[in-house]
C-alpha positions as CSV (number, residue, x, y, z in Angstrom):
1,X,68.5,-15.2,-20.6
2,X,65.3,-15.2,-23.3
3,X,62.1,-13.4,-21.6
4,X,59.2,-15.8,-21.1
5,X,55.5,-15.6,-22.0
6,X,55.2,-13.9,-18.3
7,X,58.4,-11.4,-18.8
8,X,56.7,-10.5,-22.1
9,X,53.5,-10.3,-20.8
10,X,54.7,-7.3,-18.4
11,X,56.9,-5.6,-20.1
12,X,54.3,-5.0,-23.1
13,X,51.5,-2.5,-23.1
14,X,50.8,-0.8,-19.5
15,X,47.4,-1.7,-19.1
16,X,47.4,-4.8,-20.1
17,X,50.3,-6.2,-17.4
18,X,48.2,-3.6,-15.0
19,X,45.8,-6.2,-15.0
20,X,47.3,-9.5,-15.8
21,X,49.6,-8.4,-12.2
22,X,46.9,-6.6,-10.3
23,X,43.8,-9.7,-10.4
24,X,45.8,-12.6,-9.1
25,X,47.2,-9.9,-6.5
26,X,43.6,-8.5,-5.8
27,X,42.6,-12.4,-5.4
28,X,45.0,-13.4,-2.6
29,X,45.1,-10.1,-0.4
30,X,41.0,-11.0,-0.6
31,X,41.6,-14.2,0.7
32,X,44.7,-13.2,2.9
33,X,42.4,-10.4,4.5
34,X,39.4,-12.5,4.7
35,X,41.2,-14.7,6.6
36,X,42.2,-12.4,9.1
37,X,38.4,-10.9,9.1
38,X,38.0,-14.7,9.9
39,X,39.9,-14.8,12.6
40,X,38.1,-11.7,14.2
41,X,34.8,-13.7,13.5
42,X,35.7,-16.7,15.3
43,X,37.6,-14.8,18.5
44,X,34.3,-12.4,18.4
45,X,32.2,-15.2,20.0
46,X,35.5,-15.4,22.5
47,X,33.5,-11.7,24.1
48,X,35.0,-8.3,23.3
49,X,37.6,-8.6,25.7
50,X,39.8,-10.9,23.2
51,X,38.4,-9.2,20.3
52,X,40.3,-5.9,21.8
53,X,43.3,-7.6,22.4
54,X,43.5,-8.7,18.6
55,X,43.0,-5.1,17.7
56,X,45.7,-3.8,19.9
57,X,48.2,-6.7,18.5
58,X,47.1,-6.1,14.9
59,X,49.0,-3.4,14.4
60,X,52.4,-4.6,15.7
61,X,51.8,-8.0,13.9
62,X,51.1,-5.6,10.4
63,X,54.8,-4.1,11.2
64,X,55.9,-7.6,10.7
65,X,53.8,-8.0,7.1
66,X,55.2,-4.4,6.3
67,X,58.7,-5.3,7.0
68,X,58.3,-8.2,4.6
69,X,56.0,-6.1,2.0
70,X,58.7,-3.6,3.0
71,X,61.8,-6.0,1.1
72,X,59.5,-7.0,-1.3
73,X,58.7,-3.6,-2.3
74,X,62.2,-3.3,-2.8
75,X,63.2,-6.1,-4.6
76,X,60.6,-5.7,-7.2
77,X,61.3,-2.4,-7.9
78,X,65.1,-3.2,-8.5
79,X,64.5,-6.0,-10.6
80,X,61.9,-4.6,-12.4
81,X,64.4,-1.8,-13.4
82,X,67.1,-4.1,-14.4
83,X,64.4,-6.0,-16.5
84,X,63.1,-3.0,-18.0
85,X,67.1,-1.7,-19.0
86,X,67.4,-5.3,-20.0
87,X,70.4,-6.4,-17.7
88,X,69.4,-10.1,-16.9
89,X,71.9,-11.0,-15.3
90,X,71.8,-8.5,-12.5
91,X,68.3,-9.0,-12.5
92,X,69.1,-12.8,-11.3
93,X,71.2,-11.8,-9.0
94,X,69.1,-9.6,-7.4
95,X,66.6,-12.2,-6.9
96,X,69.7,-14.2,-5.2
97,X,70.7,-11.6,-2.8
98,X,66.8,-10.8,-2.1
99,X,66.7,-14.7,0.0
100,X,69.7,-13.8,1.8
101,X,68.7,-10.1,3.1
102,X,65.2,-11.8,3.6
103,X,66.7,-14.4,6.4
104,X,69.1,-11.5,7.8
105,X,66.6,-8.9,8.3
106,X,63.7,-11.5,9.5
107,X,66.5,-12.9,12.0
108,X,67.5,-9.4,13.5
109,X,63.6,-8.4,13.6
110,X,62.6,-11.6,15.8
111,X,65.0,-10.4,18.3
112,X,63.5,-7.3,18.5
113,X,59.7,-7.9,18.7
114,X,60.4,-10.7,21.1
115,X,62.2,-8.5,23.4
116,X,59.7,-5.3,23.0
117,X,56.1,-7.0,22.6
118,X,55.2,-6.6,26.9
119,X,56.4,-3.0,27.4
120,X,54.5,-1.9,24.0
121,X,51.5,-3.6,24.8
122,X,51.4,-1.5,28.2
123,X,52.1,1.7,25.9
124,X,49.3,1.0,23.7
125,X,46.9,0.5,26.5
126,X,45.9,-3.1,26.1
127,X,46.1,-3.1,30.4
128,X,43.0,-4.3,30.5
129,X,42.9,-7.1,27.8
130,X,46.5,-7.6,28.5
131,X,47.2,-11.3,29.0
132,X,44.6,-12.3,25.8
133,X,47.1,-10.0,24.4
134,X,50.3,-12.2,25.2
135,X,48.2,-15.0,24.1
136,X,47.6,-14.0,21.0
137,X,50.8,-11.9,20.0
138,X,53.6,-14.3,21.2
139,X,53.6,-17.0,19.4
140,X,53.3,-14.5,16.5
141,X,56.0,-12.7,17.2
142,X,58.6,-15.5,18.3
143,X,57.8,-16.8,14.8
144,X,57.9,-13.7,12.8
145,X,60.7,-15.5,10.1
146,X,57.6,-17.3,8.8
147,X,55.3,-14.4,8.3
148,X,58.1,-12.0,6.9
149,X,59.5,-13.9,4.3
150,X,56.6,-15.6,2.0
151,X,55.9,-12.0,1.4
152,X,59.4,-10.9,0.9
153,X,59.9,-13.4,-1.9
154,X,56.7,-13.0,-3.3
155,X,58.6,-9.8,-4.6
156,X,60.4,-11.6,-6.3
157,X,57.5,-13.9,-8.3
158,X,56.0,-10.0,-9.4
159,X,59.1,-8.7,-10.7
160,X,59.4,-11.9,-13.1
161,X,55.8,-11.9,-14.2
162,X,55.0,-15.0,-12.5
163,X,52.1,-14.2,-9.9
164,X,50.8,-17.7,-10.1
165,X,53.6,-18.3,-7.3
166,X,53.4,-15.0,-5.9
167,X,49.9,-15.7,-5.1
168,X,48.6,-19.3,-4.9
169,X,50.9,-20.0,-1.8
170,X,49.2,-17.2,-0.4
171,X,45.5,-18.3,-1.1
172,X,46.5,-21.9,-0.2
173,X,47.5,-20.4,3.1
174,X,44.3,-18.3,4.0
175,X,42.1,-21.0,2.9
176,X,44.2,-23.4,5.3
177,X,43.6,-20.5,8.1
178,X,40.2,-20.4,7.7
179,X,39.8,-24.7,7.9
180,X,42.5,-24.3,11.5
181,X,40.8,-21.5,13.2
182,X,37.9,-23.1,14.7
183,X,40.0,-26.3,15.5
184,X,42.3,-24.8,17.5
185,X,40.0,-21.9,18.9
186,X,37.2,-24.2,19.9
187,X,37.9,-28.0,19.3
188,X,41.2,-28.1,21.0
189,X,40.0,-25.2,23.4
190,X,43.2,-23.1,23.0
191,X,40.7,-19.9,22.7
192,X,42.8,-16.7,21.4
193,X,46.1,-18.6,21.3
194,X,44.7,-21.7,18.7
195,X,44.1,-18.2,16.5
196,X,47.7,-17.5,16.6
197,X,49.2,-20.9,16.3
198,X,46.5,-21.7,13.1
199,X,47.8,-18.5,11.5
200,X,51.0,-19.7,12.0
201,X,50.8,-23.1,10.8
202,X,49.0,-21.7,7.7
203,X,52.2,-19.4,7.2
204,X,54.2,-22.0,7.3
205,X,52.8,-23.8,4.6
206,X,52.9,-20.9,2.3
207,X,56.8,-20.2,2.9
208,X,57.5,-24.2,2.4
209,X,55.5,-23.9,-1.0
210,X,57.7,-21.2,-1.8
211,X,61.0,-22.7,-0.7
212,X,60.2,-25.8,-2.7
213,X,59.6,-23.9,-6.3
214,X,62.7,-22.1,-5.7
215,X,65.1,-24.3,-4.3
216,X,64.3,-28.4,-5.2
217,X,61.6,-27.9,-8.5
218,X,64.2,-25.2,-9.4
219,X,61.9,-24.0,-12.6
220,X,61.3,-20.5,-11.6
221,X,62.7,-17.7,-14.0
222,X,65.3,-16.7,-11.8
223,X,68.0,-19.5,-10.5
224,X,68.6,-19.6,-7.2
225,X,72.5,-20.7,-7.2
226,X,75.0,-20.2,-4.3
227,X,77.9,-21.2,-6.1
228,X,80.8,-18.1,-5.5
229,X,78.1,-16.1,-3.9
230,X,79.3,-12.7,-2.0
231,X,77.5,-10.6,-0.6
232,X,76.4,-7.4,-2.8
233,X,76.0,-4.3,-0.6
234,X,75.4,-2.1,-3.5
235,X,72.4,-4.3,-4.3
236,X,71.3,-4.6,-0.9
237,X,71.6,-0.6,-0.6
238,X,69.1,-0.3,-3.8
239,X,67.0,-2.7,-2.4
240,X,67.0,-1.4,0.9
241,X,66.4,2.6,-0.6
242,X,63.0,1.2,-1.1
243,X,62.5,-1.4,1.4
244,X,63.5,0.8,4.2
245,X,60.9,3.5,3.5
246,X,57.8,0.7,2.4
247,X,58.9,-0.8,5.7
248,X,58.5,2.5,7.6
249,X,55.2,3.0,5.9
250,X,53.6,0.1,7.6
251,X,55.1,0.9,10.8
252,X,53.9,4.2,10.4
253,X,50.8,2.8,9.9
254,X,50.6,1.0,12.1
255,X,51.8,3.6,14.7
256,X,48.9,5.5,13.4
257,X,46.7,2.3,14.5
258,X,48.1,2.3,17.9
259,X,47.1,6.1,18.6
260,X,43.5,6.2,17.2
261,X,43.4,3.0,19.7
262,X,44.3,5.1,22.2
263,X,42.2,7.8,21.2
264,X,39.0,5.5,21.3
265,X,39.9,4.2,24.5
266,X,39.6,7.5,25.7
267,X,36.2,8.1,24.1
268,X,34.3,5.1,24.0
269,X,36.4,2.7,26.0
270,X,37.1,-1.0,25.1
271,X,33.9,-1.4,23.3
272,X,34.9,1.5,21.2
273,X,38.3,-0.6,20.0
274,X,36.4,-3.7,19.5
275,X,34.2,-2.3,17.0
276,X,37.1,0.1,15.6
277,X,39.2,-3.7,15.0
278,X,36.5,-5.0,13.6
279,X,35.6,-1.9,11.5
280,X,38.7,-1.1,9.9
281,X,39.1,-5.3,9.1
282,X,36.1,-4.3,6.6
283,X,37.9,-1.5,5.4
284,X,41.0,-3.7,4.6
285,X,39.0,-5.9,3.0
286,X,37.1,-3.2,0.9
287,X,40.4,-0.8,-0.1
288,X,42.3,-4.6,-1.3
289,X,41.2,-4.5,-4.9
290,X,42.6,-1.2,-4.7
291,X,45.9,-1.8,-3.2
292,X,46.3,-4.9,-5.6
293,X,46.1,-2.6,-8.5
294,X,48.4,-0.1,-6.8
295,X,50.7,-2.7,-6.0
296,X,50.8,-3.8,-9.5
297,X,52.3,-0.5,-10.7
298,X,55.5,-1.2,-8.9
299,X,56.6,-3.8,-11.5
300,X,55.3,-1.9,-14.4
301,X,56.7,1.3,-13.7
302,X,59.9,0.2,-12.6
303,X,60.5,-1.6,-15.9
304,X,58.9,1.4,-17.3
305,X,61.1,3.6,-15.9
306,X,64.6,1.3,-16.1
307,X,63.4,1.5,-20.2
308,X,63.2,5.2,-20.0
309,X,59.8,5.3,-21.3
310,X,58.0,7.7,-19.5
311,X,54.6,7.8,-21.2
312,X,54.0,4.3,-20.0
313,X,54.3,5.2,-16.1
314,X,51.6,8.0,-16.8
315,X,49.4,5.1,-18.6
316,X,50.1,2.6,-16.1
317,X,49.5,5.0,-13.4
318,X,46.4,7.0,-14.9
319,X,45.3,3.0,-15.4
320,X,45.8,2.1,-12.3
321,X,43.7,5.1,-10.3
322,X,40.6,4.0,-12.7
323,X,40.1,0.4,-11.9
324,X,41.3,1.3,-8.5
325,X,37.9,3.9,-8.2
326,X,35.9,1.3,-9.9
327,X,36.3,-1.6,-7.7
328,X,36.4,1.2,-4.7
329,X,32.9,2.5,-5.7
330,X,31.5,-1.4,-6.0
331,X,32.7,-2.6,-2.3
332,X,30.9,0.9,-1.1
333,X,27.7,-0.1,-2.4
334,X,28.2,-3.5,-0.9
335,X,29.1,-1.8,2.5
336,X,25.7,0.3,2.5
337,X,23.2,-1.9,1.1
338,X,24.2,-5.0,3.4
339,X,25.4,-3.2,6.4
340,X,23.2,-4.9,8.8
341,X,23.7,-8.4,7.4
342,X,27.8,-7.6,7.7
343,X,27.4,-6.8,11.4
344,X,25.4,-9.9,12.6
345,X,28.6,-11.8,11.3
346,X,30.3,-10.1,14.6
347,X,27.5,-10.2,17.0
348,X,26.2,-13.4,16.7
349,X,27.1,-14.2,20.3
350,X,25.8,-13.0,23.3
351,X,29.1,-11.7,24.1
352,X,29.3,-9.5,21.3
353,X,25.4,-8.7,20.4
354,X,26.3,-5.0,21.8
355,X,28.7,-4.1,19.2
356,X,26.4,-4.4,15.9
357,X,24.0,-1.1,15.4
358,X,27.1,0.7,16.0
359,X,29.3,-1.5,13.5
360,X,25.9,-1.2,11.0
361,X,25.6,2.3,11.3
362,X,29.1,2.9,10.5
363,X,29.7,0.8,7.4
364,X,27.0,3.8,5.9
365,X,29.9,5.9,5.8
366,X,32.9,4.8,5.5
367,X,32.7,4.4,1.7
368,X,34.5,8.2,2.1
369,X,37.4,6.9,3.5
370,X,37.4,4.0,0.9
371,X,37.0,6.1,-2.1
372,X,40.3,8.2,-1.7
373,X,42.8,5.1,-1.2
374,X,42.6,4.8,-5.1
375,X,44.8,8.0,-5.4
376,X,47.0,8.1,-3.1
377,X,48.0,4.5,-3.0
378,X,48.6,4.3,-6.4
379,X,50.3,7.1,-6.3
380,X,52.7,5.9,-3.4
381,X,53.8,2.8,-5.4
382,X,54.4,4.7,-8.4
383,X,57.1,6.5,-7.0
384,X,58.4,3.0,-5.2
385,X,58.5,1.1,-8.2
386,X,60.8,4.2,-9.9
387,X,63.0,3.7,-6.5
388,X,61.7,7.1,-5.0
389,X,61.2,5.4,-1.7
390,X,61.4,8.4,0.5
391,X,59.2,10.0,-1.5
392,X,56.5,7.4,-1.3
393,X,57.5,7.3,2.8
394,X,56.3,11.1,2.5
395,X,53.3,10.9,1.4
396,X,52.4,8.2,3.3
397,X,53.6,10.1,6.6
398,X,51.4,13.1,5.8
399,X,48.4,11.4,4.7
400,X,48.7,8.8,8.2
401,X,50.6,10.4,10.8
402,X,50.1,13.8,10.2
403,X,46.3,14.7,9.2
404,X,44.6,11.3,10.0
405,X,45.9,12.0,14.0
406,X,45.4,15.8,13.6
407,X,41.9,15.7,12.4
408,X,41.0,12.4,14.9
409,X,42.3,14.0,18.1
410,X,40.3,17.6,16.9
411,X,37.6,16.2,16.5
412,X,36.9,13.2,18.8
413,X,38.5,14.9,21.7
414,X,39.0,18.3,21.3
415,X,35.5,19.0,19.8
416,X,33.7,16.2,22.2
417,X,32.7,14.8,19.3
418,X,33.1,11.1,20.9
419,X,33.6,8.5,18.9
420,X,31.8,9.7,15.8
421,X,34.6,12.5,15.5
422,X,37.3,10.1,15.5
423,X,36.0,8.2,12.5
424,X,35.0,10.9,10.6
425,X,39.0,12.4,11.2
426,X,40.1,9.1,9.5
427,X,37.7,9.6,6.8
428,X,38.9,13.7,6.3
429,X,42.8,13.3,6.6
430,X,42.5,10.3,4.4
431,X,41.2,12.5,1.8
432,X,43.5,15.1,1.5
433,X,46.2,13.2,2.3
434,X,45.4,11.0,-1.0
435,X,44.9,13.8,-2.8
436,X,48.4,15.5,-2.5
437,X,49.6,12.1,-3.4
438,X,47.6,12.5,-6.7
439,X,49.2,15.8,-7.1
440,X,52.9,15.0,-6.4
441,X,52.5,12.1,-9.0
442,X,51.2,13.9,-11.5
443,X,53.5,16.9,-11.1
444,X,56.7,14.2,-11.2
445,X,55.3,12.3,-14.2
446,X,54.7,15.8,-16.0
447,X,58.2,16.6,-15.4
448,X,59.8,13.2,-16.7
449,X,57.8,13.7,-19.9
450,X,58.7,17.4,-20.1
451,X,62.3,16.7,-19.7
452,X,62.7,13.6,-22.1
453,X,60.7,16.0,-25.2
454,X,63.3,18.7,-24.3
């Protein structure tokens, strides 16, 4: 099988397939989390009362994105390294046995959100908001097949060089989300649940795009043949090595999510989550660039590393962390100087007026929390895209669940310091958690070098 213009493309010099992967990526998580930021925008003139219950089912409905980003994760980095050792064919079958695990795991998954969705509500605290909750999250959830695999084979599209098709479904699908939303919110009168169902149908669209390249166009890099097809457990074990632990990192994540909830309930009440759902939507939106660029290093240091060529993982990474701070530094600026204009967009109700000097004065800060994400995200899918999954589950588990909840409980409850404390504990166990991510990477790379020179 002869590499294409795309397979060339990456497998070339490291900062040059850094950026031809990372700006069609930065493009549709832009769009992607616009659209959510969307959705916030048009339930915010629902009151705060639905606007909570979005952020309380955010974070379970991210699990679902993770698990998908989770096989994704995975699958790139496998093929990537099969690319890079330049064993096509077990880089095509990869890609086969990627659809199947897709369909299994997003099967077994449905099951499971379905059955847990009421009792975990109740956990997180959503009593109060909890039937816009149900609303919102069911339909979601019952449906989770179509939100899990468009980004599980999108996996698939990086590790081949093609992100044309690992993106454009994607941006076809946000834009479609931001035409449904007020149709089904307001037109049709289905209030929190025409959010869902729009999101949904938008989905949908993306994973039928998908399904069509692959399986009637059939042009794609990769064939997508059945014909004597087994089951590989090995493969599914390599894929899964990675998948697994990029999985748990969103879950974690999103755990995370679920306590600081909890822990601004406790300090400032449902308001408090309101704003902290509408806050950290901005964030997403600011740290994307970022995690575009970071994601991008999966694909190049996995065929970097299949290749054995070492140097290139420290350029691509070194690369990486550099346009990462640049485009982090830009969206600060962005933040600061149009803060007030930013926080109209969620208060231009009556219902919702209340929430923007608080959202305002915030977005003057939280630049220190966006700054850091260039480090240790990069660094985290460095050592995914060199199938060091556990490692990557690590650092993401100090960085969230361990100094992020540490330093939020201190000092929003502990110290009294209200609501304030709590973001300013997200801001300082980001920061150190991003930079021991810097450090692990740098020590690992140093030792790959040191050992292929000896």
């Amino acid at each position: 099988m002869e590499l294409n213009n795309n397979m060339k493309d990456i497998t070339g010099d490291p900062k040059k397939a850094v950026k031809k992967l990372a700006y069609p990526i930065i493009i549709s998580m832009l769009l992607i989390m616009s659209n959510n930021l969307i959705d916030s925008i048009w339930v915010a003139g629902l009151g705060p009362r639905p606007l909570a219950a979005i952020g309380f089912v955010t974070p379970l409905f991210l699990i679902l994105a993770g698990i998908g980003t989770g096989i994704g994760a995975g699958v790139n980095s496998l093929i990537s390294r099969y690319v890079g050792s330049k064993n096509q064919t077990k880089a095509n079958e990869a890609a086969v046995q990627s659809v199947v695990l897709g369909i299994i795991v997003s099967l077994i998954v449905t099951v499971i959100f379905v059955v847990i969705l009421e009792p975990t509500l109740y956990i997180m605290g959503a009593k109060e908001v909890f039937n816009y909750a149900i609303d919102y999250g069911k339909p979601l959830f019952i449906f989770s097949m179509v939100t899990i695999l468009p980004v599980a084979y999108a996996g698939i599209f990086r590790a081949e060089g093609d992100i044309k098709r690992a993106t454009l479904p994607m941006c076809i699908s946000a834009i479609l989300n931001m035409i449904l939303d007020p149709i089904f919110i307001y037109t049709l009168n289905l209030g929190i649940t025409g959010a869902a169902i729009a999101t949904l149908i938008s989905i949908f669209i993306e994973l039928l795009i998908i399904l069509y390249w692959m399986f009637i166009k059939k042009d794609t890099y990769f064939k997508y043949t059945f014909k004597n097809f087994k089951i590989n457990w090995g493969m599914y074990k390599e894929i899964l090595n990675v998948g697994i632990p990029a999985g748990l990192e969103e879950l974690l994540m999103a755990v995370v999510a679920i306590v600081v909830n909890l822990i601004f309930e406790i300090v400032g009440g449902t308001s408090a989550v309101a704003t902290y759902t509408i806050v950290m939507r901005l964030i997403s939106i600011a740290i994307m660039p970022t995690i575009g660029i970071a994601t991008s290093t999966i694909t190049v240091v996995g065929i970097a590393y299949g290749a054995r060529n070492f140097k290139n993982i420290k350029i691509a990474t070194r690369y990486s962390i550099k346009l990462g701070l640049i485009f982090s530094i830009v969206t600060s600026l962005i933040f600061i100087v149009f803060s007030n204009q930013i926080a109209f967009l969620f208060s231009y109700s009556a219902n919702s007026s209340s929430l923007a000097p608080t959202i305002s004065y915030i977005l003057n800060f939280v630049w220190l929390f966006i700054i850091p994400v260039a480090f240790g995200a990069t660094a985290s899918y460095a050592f995914q895209g060199m199938g060091k999954g556990i490692t990557s589950f690590l650092l993401t588990m100090q960085r969230e669940a361990i100094l992020v909840i540490i330093f939020t409980f201190i000092l929003g409850i502990s110290l009294s310091l209200g609501v304030r404390g709590v973001y300013y504990g997200l801001i300082i166990g980001n920061a150190i958690g991003s930079a021991v991510g810097l450090l692990c990477i740098e020590i690992f790379i140093s030792r790959l070098l040191k050992k292929a020179n000896s």
